[in-house]
C-alpha positions in Angstrom: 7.8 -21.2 -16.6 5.1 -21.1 -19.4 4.3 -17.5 -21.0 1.2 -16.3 -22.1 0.7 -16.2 -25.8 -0.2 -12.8 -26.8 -1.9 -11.9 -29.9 -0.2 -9.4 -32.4 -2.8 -6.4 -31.4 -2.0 -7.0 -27.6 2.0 -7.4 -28.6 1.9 -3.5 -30.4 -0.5 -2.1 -27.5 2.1 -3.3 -24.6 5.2 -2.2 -26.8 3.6 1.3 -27.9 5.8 4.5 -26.7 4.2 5.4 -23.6 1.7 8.9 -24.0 2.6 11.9 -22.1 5.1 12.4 -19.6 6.8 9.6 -17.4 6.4 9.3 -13.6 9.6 8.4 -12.0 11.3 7.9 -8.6 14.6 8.0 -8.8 17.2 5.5 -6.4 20.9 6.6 -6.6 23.9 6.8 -4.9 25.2 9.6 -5.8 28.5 10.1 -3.9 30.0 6.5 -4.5 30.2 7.3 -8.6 30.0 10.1 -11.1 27.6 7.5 -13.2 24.7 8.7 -10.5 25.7 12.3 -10.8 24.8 12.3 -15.0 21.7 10.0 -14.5 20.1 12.2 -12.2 21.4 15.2 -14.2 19.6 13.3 -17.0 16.0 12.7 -15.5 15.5 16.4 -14.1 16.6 17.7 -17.4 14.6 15.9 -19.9 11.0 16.6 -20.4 9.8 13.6 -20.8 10.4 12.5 -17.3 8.4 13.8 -14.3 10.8 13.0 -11.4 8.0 12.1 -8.4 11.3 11.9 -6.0 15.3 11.3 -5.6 16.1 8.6 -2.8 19.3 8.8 -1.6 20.9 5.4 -1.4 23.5 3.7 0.5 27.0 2.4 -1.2 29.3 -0.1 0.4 32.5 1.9 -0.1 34.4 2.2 2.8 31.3 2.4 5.2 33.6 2.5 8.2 34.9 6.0 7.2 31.2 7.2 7.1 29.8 5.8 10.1 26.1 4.7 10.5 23.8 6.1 8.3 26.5 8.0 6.8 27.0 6.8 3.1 23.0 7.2 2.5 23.3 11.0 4.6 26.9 11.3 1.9 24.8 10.6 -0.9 21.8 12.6 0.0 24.2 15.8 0.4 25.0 14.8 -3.3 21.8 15.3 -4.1 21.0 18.5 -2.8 24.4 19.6 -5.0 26.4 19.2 -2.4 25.0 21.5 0.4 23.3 20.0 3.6 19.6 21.6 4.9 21.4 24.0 6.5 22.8 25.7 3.3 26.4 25.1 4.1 28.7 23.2 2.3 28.5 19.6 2.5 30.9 16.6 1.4 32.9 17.0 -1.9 30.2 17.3 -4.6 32.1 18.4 -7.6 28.6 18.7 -9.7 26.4 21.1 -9.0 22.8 19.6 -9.7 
């Protein structure tokens, strides 16, 4: 693979800090490891980041005990800080997001 050759002025513009606030979605599974939990923790509460979304992803940790659809539905509950749309408790969220 051959790269482009950039000049020095066109090397600082790409590498500049970015102006204003981010734009982010964010893609996590939340109920398979606490790693999730802080990273979303740390997007919603830092300033720089405008979070656009939160997609609630599927893990591969014991998907039979879940059933279909239910390690994304698991992680989505996360999400929501452990209640489901109906305002009732949901799962085993420990974190309140």
């Amino acid at each position: 693979m051959r790269f482009p050759i950039l000049s020095e002025e066109e090397r600082k513009k790409r590498l500049a800090p970015l102006k204003g606030k981010v734009h982010v979605v964010i893609d996590t599974d939340t109920y398979n490891e606490v790693d999730d939990q802080f990273a979303l923790a740390h997007h919603l509460m830092t300033p720089k980041f405008d979070v656009k979304g939160i997609v609630a992803g599927h893990f591969w940790k014991n998907p039979q005990t879940y059933g279909v659809e239910g390690t994304a539905k698991a992680s989505y509950d996360e999400c929501r800080g452990g209640y489901s749309d109906d305002g009732q408790p949901a799962g085993r969220s420990g974190t309140q997001l």
